[in-house]
ChimeraX commands (.cxc) that place a marker at each C-alpha (Angstrom):
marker #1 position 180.92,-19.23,123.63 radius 0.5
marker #1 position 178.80,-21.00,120.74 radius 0.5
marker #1 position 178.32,-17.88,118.32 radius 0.5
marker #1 position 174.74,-16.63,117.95 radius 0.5
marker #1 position 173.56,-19.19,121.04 radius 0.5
marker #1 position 173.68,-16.44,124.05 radius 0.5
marker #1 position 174.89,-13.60,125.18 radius 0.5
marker #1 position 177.42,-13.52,128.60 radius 0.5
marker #1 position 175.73,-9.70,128.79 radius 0.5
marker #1 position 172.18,-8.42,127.87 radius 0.5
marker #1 position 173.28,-5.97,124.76 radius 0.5
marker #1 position 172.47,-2.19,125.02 radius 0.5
marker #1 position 169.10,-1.28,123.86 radius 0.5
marker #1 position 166.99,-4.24,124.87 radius 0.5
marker #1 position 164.24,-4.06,127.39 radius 0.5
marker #1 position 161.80,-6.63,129.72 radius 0.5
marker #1 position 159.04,-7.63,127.90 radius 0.5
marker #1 position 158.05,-10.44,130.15 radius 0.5
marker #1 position 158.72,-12.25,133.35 radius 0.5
marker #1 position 157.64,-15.55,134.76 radius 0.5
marker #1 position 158.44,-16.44,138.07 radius 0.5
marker #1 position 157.11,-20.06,139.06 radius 0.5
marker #1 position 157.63,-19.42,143.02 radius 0.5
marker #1 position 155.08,-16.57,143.01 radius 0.5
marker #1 position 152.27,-17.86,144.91 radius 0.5
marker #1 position 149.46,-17.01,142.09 radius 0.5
marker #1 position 151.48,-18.56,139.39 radius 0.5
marker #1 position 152.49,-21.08,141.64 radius 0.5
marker #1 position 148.91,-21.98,141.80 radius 0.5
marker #1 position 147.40,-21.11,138.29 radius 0.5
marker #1 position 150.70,-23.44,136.69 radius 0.5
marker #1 position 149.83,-26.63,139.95 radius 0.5
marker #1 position 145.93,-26.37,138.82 radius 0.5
marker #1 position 146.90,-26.24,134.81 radius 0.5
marker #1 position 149.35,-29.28,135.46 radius 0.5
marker #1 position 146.73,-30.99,137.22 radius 0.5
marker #1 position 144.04,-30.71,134.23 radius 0.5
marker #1 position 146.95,-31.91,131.67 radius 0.5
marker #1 position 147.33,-34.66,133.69 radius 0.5
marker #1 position 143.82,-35.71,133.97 radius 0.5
marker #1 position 143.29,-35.32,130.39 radius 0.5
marker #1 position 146.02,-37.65,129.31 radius 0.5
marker #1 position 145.29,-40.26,132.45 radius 0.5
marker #1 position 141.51,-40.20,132.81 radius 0.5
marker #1 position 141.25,-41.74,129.23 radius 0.5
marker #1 position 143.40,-44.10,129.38 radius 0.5
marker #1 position 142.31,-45.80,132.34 radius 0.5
marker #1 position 138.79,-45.93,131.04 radius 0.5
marker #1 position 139.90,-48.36,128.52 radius 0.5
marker #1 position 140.89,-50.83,130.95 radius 0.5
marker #1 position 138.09,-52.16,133.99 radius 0.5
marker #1 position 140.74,-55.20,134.53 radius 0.5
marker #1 position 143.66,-53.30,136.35 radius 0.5
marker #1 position 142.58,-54.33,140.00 radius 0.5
marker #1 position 141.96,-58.06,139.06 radius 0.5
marker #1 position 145.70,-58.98,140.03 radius 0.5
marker #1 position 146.69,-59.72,143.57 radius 0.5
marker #1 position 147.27,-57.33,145.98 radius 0.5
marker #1 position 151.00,-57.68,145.97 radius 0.5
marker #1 position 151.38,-57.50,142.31 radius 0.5
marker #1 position 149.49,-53.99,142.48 radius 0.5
marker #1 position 151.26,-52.94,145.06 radius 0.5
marker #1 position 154.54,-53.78,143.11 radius 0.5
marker #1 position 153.09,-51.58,140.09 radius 0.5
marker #1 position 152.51,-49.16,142.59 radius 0.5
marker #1 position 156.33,-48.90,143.59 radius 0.5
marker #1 position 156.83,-49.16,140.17 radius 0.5
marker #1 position 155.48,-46.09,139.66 radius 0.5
marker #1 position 156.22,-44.45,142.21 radius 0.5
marker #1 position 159.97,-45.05,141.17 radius 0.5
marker #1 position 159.45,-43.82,137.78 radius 0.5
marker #1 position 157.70,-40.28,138.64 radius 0.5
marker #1 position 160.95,-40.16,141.19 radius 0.5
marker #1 position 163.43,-40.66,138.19 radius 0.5
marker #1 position 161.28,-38.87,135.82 radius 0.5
marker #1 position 161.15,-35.65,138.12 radius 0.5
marker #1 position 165.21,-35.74,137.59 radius 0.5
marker #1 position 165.74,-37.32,134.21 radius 0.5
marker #1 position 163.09,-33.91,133.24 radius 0.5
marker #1 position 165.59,-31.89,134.40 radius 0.5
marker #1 position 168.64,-33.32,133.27 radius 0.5
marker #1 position 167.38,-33.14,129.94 radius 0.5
marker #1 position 166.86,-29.48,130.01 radius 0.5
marker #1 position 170.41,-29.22,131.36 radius 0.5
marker #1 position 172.14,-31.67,128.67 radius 0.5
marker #1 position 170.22,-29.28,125.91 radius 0.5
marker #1 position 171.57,-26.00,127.38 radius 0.5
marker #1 position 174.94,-27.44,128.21 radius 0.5
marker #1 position 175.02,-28.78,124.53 radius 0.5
marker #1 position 174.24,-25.21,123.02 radius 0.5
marker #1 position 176.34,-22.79,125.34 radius 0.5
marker #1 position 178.59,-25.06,127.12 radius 0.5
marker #1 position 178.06,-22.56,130.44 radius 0.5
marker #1 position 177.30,-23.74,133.85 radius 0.5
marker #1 position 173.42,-24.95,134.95 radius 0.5
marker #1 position 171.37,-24.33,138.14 radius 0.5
marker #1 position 169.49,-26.92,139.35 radius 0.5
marker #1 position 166.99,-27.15,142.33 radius 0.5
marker #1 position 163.46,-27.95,143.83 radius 0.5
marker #1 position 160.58,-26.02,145.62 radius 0.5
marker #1 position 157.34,-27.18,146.86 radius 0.5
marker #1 position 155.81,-26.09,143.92 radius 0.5
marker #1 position 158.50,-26.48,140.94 radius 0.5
marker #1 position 161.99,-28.30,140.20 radius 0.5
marker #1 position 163.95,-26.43,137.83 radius 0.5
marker #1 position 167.38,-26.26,135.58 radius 0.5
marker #1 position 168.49,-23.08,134.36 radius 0.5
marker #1 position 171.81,-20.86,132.99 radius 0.5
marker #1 position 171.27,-17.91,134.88 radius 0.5
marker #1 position 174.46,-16.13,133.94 radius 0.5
marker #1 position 173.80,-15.95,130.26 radius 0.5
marker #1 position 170.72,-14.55,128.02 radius 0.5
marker #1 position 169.87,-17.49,125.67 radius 0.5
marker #1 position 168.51,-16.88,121.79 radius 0.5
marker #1 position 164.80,-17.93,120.90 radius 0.5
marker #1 position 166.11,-20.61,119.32 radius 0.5
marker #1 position 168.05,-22.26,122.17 radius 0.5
marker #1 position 165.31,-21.20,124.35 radius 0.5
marker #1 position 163.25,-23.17,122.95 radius 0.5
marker #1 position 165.49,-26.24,121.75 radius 0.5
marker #1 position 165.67,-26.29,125.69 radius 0.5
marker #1 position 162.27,-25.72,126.97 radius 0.5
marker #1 position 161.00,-28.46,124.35 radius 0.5
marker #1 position 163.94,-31.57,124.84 radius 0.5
marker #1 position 161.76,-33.03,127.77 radius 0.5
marker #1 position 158.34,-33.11,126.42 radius 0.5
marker #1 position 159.49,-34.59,123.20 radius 0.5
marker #1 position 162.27,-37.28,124.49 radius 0.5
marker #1 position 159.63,-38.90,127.31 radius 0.5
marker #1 position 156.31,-38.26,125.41 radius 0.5
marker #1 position 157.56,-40.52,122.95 radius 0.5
marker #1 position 159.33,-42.92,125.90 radius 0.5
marker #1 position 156.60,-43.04,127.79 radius 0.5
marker #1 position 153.27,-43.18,124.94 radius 0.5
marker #1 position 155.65,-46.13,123.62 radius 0.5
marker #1 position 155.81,-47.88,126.50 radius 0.5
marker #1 position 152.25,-47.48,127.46 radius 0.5
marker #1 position 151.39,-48.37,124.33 radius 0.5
marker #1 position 153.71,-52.05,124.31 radius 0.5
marker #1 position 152.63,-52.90,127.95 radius 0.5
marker #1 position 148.68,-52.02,126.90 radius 0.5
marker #1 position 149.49,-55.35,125.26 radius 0.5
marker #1 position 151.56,-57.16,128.08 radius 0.5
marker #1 position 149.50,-56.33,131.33 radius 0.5
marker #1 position 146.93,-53.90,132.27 radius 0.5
marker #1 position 148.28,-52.60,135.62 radius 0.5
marker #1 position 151.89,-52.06,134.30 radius 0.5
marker #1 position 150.07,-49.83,131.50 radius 0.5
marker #1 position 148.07,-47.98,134.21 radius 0.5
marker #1 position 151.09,-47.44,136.18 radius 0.5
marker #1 position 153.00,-46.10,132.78 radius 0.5
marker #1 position 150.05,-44.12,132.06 radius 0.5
marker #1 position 149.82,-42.12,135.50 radius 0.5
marker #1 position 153.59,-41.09,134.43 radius 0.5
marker #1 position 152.87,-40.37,131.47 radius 0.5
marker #1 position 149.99,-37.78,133.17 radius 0.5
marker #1 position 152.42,-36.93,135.45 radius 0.5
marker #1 position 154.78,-35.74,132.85 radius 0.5
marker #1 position 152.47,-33.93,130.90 radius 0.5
marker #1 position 151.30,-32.10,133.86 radius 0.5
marker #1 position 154.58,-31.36,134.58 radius 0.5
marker #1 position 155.60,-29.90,131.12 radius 0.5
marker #1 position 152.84,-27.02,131.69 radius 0.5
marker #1 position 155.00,-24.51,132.54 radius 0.5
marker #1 position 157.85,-25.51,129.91 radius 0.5
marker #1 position 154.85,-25.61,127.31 radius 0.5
marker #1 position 153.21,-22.00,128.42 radius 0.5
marker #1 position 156.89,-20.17,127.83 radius 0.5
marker #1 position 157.29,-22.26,124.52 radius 0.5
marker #1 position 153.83,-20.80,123.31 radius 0.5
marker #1 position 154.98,-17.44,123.99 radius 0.5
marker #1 position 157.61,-17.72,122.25 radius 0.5
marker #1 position 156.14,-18.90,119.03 radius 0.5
marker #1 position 153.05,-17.21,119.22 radius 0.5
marker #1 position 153.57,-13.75,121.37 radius 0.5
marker #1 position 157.10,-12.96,121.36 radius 0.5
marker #1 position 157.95,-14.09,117.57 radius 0.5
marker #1 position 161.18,-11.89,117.17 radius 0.5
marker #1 position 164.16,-13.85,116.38 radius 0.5
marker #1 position 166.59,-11.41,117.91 radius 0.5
marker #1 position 164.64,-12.02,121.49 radius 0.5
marker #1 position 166.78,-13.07,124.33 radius 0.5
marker #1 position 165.80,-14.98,127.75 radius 0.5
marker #1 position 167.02,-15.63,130.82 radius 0.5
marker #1 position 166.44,-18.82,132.56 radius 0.5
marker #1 position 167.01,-18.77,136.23 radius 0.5
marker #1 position 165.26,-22.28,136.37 radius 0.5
marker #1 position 161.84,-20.85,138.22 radius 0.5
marker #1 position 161.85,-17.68,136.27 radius 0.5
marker #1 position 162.23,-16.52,133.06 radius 0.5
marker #1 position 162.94,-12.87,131.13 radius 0.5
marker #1 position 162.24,-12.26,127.95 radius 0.5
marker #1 position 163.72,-9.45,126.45 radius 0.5
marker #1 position 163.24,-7.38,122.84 radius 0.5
marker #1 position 165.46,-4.33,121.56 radius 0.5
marker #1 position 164.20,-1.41,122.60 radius 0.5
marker #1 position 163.01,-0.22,118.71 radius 0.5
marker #1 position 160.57,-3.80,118.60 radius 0.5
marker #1 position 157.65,-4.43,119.69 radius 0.5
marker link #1:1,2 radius 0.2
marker link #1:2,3 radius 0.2
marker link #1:3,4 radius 0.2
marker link #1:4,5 radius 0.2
marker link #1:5,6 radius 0.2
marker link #1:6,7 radius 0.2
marker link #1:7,8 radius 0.2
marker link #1:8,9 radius 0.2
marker link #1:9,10 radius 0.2
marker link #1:10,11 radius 0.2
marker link #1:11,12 radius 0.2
marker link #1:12,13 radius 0.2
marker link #1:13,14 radius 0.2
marker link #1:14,15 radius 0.2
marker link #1:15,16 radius 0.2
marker link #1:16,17 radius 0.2
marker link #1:17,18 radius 0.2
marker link #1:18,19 radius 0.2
marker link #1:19,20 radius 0.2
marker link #1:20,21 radius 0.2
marker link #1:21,22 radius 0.2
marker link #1:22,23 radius 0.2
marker link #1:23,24 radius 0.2
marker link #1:24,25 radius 0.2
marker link #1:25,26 radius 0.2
marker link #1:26,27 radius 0.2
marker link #1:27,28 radius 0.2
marker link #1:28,29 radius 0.2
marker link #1:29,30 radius 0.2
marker link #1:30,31 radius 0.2
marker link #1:31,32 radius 0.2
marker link #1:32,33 radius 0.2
marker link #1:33,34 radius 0.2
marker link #1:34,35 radius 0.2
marker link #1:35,36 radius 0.2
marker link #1:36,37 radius 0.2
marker link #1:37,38 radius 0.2
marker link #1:38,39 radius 0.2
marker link #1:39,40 radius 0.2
marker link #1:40,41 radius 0.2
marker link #1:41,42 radius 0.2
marker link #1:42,43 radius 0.2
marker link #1:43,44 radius 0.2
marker link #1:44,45 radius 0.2
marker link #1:45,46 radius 0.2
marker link #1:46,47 radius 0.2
marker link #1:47,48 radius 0.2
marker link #1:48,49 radius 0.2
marker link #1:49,50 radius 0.2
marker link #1:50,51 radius 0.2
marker link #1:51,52 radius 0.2
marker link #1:52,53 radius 0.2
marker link #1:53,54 radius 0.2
marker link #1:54,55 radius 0.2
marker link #1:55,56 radius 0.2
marker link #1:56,57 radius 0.2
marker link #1:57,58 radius 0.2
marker link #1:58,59 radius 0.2
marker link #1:59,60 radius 0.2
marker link #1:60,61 radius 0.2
marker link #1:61,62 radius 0.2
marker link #1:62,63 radius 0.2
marker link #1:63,64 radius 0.2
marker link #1:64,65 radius 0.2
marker link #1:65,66 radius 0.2
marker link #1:66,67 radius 0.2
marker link #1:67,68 radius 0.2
marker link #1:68,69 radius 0.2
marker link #1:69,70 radius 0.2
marker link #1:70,71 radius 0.2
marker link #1:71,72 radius 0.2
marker link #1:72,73 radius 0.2
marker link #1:73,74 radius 0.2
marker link #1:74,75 radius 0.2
marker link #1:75,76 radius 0.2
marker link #1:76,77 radius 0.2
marker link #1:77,78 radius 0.2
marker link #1:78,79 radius 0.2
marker link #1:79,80 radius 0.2
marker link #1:80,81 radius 0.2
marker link #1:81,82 radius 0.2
marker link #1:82,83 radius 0.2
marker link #1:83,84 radius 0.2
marker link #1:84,85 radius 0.2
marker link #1:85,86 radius 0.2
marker link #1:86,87 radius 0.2
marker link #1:87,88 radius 0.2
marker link #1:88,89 radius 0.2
marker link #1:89,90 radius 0.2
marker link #1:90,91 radius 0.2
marker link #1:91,92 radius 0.2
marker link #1:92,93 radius 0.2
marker link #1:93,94 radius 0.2
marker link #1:94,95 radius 0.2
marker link #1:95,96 radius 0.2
marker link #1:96,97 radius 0.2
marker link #1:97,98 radius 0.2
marker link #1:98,99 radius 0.2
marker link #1:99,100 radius 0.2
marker link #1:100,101 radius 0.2
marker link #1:101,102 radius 0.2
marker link #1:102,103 radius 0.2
marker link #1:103,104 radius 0.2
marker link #1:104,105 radius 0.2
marker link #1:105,106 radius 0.2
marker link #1:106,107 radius 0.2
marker link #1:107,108 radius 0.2
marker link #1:108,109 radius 0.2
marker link #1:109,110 radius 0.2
marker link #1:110,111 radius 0.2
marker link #1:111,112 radius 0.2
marker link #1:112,113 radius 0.2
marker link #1:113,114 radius 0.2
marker link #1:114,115 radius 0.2
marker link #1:115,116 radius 0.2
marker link #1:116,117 radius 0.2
marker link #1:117,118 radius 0.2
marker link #1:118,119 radius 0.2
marker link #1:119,120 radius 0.2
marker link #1:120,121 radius 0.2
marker link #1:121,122 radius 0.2
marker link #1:122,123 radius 0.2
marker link #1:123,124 radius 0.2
marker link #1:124,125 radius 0.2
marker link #1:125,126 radius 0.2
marker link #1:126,127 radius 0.2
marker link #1:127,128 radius 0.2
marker link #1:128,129 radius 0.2
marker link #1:129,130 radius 0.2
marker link #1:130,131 radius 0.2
marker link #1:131,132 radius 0.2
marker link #1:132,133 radius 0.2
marker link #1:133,134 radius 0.2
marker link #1:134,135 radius 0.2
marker link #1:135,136 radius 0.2
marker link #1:136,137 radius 0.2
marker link #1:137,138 radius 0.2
marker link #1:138,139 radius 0.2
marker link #1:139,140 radius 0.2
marker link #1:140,141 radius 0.2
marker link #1:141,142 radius 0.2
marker link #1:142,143 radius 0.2
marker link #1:143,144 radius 0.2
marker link #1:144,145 radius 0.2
marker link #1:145,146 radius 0.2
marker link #1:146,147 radius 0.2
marker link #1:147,148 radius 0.2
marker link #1:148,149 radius 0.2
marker link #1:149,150 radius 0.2
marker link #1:150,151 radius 0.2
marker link #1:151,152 radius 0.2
marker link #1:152,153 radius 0.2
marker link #1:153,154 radius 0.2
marker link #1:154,155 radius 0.2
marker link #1:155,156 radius 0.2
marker link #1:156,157 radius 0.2
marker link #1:157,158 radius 0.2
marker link #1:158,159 radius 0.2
marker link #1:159,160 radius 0.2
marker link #1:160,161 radius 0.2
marker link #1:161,162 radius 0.2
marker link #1:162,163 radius 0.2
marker link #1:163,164 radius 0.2
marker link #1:164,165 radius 0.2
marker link #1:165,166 radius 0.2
marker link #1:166,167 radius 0.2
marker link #1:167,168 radius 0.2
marker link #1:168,169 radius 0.2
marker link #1:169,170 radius 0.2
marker link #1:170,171 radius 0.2
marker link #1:171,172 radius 0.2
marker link #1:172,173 radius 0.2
marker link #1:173,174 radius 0.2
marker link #1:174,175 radius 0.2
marker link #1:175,176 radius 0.2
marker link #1:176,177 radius 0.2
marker link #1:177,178 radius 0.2
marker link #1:178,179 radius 0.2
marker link #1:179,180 radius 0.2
marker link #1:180,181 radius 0.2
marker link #1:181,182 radius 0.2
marker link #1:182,183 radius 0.2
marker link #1:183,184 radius 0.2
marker link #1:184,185 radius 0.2
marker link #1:185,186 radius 0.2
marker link #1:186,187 radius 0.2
marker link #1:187,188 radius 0.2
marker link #1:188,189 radius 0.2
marker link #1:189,190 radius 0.2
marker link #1:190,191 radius 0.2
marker link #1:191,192 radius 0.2
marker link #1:192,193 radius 0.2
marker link #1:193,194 radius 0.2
marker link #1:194,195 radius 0.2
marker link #1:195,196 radius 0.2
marker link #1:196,197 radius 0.2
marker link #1:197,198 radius 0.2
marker link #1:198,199 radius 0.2
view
């Protein structure tokens, strides 16, 4: 056990506070319509700074088509993987890991995790490949057009898919600010819970 990371047993006196569950079919579809804004936001831009990506030949697009194809493939696990090394790092316990139509997800579902782990966790994705892919967008902006678009649509793609990652970080910095908080990460849904005297 790493001291002060997690508890093997929810302590006596705390209480739910909050509960996402990503498989529900109304969050399903408010977090897939979110994701696909975030995306849009970060691609859409982009894009319009270039009018030169479909001047190469066919095949070469089609190559930066696989290309990125490939990448959102990797990406989708590296994502995960991530979460997993940050949780494994901090309580050493065994992960979950899985896919749905609507959501892949890692998780410690044994275990309630602190605030601070929770978020160390929910936050080790979005910062490792913003700054992997921005910086490689940004080099191959320089190198070739359609490589950049094809960098860029990952780069969308893992924005998008940080939305739900992003929404439970934001409650936990701006709604649920009490450092003795505990979660439980099942990998598509979370608990948050507070002792029973907090509000």
């Amino acid at each position: 056990m790493r001291a002060g990371n997690f508890c093997e047993q929810l302590p006596e006196g705390y209480r739910e506070v909050y509960h996402l569950n990503a498989k529900a079919k109304k969050t399903g579809l408010i977090l897939s319509v979110g994701s696909l804004v975030m995306a849009l936001a970060v691609i859409l831009p982009c894009l319009l700074t270039t009018d030169d990506i479909l001047d190469e030949s066919l095949a070469f697009n089609l190559i930066a088509l696989l290309v990125c194809c490939a990448l959102i493939i990797g990406y989708v696990v590296a994502h995960e993987l991530v979460h997993g090394a940050a949780y494994k790092l901090l309580t050493g316990r065994k992960l979950t890991f899985g896919i749905t139509l609507t959501v892949a997800f890692c998780g410690v579902p044994d275990i309630y995790v602190s605030r601070r782990t929770a978020l160390i966790a929910l936050l080790a994705p979005f910062t490792v490949f913003s700054l992997l892919f921005s910086a490689l967008a940004a080099g191959l902006y320089f190198v070739n057009h359609t490589y950049y678009a094809a960098v860029t649509l990952v780069l969308g793609v893992h924005f998008g898919g940080c939305i739900g990652d992003l929404y439970m970080t934001c409650l936990l910095l701006f709604k649920y600010k009490n450092k003795r908080l505990l979660m439980r990460d099942t990998g598509p849904e979370q608990f948050i819970y507070y002792p029973t005297e907090e509000k």
